[in-house]
C-alpha positions as CSV (number, residue, x, y, z in Angstrom):
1,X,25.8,90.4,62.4
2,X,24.0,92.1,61.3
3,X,24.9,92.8,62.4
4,X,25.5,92.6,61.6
5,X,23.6,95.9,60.3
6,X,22.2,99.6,58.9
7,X,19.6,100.2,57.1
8,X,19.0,98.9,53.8
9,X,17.1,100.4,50.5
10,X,13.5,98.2,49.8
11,X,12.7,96.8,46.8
12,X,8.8,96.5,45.7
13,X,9.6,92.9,43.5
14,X,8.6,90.1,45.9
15,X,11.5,88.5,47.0
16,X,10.8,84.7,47.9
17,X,14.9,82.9,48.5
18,X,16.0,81.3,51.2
19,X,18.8,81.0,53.9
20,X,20.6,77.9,52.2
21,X,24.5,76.8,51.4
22,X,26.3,79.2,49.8
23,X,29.1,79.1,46.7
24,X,32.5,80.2,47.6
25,X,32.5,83.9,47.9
26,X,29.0,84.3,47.1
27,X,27.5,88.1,48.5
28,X,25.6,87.6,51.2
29,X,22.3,88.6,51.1
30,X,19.7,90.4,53.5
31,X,16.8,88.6,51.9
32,X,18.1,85.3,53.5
33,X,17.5,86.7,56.9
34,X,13.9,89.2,57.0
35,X,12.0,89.2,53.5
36,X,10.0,92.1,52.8
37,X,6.9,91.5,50.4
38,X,3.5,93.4,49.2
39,X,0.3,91.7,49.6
40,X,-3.4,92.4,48.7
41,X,-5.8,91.8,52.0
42,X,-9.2,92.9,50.9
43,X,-8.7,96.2,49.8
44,X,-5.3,97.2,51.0
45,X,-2.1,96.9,49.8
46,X,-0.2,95.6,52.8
47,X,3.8,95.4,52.9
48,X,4.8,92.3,55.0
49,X,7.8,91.4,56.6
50,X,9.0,88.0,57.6
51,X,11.7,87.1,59.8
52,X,13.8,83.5,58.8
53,X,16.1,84.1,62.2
54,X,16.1,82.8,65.3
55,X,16.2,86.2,66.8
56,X,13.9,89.0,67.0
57,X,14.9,92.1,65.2
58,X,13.8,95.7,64.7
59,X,12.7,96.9,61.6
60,X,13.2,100.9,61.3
61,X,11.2,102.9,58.8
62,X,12.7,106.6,57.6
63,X,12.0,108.9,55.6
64,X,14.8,109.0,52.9
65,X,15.3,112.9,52.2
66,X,15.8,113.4,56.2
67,X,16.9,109.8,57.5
68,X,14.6,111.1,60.3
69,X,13.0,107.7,62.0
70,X,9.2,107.0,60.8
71,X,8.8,103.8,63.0
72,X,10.0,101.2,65.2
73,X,8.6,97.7,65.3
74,X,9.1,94.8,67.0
75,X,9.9,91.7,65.0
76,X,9.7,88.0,67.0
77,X,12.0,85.6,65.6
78,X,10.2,83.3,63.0
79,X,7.6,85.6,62.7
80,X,5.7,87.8,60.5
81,X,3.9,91.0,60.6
82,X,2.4,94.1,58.6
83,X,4.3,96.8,58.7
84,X,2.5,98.8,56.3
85,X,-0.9,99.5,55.0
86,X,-2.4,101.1,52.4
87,X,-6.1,101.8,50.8
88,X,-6.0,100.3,47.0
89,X,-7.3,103.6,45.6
90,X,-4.5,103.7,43.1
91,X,-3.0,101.2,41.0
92,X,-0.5,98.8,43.3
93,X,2.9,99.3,41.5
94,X,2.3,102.9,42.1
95,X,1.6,102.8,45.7
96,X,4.4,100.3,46.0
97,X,6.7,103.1,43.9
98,X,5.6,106.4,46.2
99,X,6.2,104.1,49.4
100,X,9.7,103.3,48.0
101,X,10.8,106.7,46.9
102,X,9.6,108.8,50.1
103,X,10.7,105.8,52.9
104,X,13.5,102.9,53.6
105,X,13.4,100.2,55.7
106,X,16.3,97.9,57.4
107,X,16.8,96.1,60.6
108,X,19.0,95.1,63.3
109,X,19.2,92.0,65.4
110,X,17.8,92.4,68.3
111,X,15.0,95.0,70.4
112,X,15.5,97.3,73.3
113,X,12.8,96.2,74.7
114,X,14.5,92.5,75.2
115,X,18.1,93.3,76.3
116,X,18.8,94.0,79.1
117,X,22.9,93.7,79.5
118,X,24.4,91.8,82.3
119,X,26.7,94.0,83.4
120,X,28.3,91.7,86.3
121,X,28.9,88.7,83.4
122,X,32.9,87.9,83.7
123,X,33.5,86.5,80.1
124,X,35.9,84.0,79.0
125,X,38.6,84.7,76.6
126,X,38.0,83.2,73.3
127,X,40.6,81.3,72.4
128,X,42.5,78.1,73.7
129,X,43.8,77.1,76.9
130,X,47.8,77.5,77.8
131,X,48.7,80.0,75.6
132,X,48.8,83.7,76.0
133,X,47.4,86.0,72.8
134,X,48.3,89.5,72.4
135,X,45.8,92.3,72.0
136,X,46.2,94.0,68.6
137,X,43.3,96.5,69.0
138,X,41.4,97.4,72.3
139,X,38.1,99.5,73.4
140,X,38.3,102.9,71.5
141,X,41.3,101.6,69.0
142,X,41.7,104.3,66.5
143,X,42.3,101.7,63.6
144,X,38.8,100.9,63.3
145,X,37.3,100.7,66.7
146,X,35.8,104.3,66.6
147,X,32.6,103.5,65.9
148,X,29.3,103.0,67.9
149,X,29.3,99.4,67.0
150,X,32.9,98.4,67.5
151,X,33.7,100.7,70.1
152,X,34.2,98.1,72.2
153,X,35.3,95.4,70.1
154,X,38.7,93.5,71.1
155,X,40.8,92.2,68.2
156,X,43.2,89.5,69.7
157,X,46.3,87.9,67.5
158,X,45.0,84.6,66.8
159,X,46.6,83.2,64.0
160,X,45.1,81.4,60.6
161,X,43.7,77.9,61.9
162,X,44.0,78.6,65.5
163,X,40.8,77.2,67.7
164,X,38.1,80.0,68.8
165,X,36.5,79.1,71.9
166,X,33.3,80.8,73.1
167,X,33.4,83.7,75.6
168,X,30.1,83.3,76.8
169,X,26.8,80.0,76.5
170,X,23.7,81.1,74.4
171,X,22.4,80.2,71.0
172,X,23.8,80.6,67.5
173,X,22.1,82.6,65.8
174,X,24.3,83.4,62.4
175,X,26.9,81.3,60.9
176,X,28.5,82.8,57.4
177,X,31.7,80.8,56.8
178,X,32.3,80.5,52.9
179,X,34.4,83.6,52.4
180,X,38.0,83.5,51.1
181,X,38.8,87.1,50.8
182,X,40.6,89.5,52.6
183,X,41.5,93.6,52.1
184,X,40.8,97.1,52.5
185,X,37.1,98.7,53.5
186,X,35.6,97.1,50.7
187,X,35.8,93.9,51.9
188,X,34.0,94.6,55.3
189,X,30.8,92.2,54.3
190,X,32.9,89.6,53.2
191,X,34.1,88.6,56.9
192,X,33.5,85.0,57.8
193,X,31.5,85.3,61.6
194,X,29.7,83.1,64.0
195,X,26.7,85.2,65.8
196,X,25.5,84.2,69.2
197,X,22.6,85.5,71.5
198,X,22.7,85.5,75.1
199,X,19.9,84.8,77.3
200,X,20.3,89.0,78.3
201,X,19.2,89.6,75.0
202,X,22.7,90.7,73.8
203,X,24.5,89.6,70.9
204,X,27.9,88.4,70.4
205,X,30.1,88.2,67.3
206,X,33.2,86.0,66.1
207,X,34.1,87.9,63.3
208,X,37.2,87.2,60.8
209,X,36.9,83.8,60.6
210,X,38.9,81.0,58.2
211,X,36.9,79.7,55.3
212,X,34.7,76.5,56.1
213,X,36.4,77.4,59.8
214,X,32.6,77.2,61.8
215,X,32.4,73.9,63.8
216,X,28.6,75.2,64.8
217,X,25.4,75.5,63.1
218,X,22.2,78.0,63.4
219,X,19.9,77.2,66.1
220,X,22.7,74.7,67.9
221,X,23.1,76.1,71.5
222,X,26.5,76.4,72.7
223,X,28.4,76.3,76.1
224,X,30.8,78.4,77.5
225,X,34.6,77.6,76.3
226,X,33.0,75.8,73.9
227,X,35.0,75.1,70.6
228,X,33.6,76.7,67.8
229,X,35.6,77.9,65.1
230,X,39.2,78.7,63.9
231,X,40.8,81.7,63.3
232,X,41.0,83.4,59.8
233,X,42.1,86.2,57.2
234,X,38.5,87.4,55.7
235,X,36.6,90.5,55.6
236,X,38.0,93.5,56.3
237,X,41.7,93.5,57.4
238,X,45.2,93.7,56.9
239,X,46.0,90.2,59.1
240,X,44.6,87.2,60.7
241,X,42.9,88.2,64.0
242,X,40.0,87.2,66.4
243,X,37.2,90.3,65.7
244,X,35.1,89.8,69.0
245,X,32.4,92.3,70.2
246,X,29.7,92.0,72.2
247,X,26.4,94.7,71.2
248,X,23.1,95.5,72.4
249,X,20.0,96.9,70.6
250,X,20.8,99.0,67.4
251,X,24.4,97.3,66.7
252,X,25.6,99.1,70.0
253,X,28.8,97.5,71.6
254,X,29.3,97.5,74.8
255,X,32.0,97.2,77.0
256,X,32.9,93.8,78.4
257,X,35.0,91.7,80.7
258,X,37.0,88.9,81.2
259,X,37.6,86.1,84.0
260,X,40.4,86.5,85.8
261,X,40.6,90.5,84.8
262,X,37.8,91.5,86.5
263,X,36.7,94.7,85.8
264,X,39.9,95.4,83.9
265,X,40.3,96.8,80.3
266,X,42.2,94.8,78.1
267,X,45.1,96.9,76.6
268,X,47.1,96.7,73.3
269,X,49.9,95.0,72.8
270,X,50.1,93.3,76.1
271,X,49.6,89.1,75.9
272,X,46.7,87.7,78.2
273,X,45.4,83.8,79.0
274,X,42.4,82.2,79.9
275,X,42.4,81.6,83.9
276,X,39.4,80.1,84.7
């Protein structure tokens, strides 16, 4: 989603899970995705990150006081790398401890240095031949579209159970589906999503999706109209709605558009259809 994704507080344990099934309603958790470890090489302490996605991401060091960015690196998918080093003058927990309290680290899916938008791509609407959908929430909607990273999200009135098609081929690259919840702002990691990258390097979510309601899995490749989900009431929200956005690097959306609306914004309230 990362998105589906800000920064997030380091620990100094060694954290050794893995991506597997989850229980009903079970907190997702980052370490299934990059896990961040210390290591002794010779004599340095070393903190190591290693990415479990399919997808490369950017792990962003700051400096906690200021949130002022230390570094940038570039993470390959299924890869791992040093992100830190430091001399072993001092005992290891304490290194680990003054790393932790002046610095945090997090990632995004993703790195600018790999997208590179398509800007002429015409999109298919995500949902199911023959029938027309309303918009309940556009570019800019002041609900909860204000944001850098749904800025240019489109919520469309799909019911619970209703098929969600893909707008757009690539590879799936996230698949959370085992939420049951629904409600107010706390509930916003609780959203059942299908995340797909595009060969631009950009990054498309399904967001809001029914429990169990993912008919793809990680590292399957989909097409374009493709069936892949249904329709839900999870996360955060007040009713059952399609969540679609499509973001570059740093969980920045970015405007799209649609076949047969070339060029055209999608507005609230008004009912559109899949022409292609």
């Amino acid at each position: 989603m990362k998105i589906y994704y800000s920064i997030i507080l380091l620990t100094v344990v060694i954290v050794q899970n893995s991506y597997g099934q989850k229980a009903k309603n079970e907190p997702f958790s980052y370490d299934d995705e990059i896990e961040f470890y210390w290591k002794t090489e010779n004599d340095s302490l070393v903190l190591k990150a290693k990415n479990k996605l399919l997808i490369p991401t950017e792990i962003i060091i700051r400096e906690r006081k200021t949130n002022n960015e230390v570094q940038s690196i570039l993470l390959k998918a299924k890869d791992s790398i040093t992100i830190v080093s430091r001399v072993r003058n001092k005992p290891d927990t304490l290194i680990a401890k003054q790393f932790n309290k002046r610095l945090k680290i997090g990632y995004y899916y993703g790195h600018k240095s790999l997208i590179n938008p398509d800007t002429t791509y015409q999109y298919r609407l995500p949902f199911q031949k023959g029938k027309k959908y309303a918009v309940s929430q556009g570019f800019r909607g002041k609900s909860s579209h204000s944001k850098t990273s749904s800025l240019y999200a489109i919520d469309f009135q799909l019911d619970i159970g209703e098929p969600v098609h893909a707008a757009r081929e690539g590879l799936v690259v996230q698949v959370i589906d085992w939420y049951t919840e629904h409600g107010d702002r706390s509930f916003i990691k609780k959203a059942n999503k299908i995340v797909v990258l595009h060969s631009d390097g950009t990054i498309a979510s399904y967001v809001h999706l029914d429990y169990k309601g993912s008919f793809v899995k990680i590292g399957e490749y989909i097409t374009k109209g493709q069936k892949i989900g249904t329709s839900g009431l999870t996360g955060f929200t007040r009713g059952p709605h399609l969540h679609f956005v499509v973001r570059k690097e740093r969980d920045i959306a970015i405007p799209i558009y649609f076949e047969g609306y070339k060029k055209k914004e999608l507005k609230r309230r008004k009912r559109y259809k899949v022409k292609n």
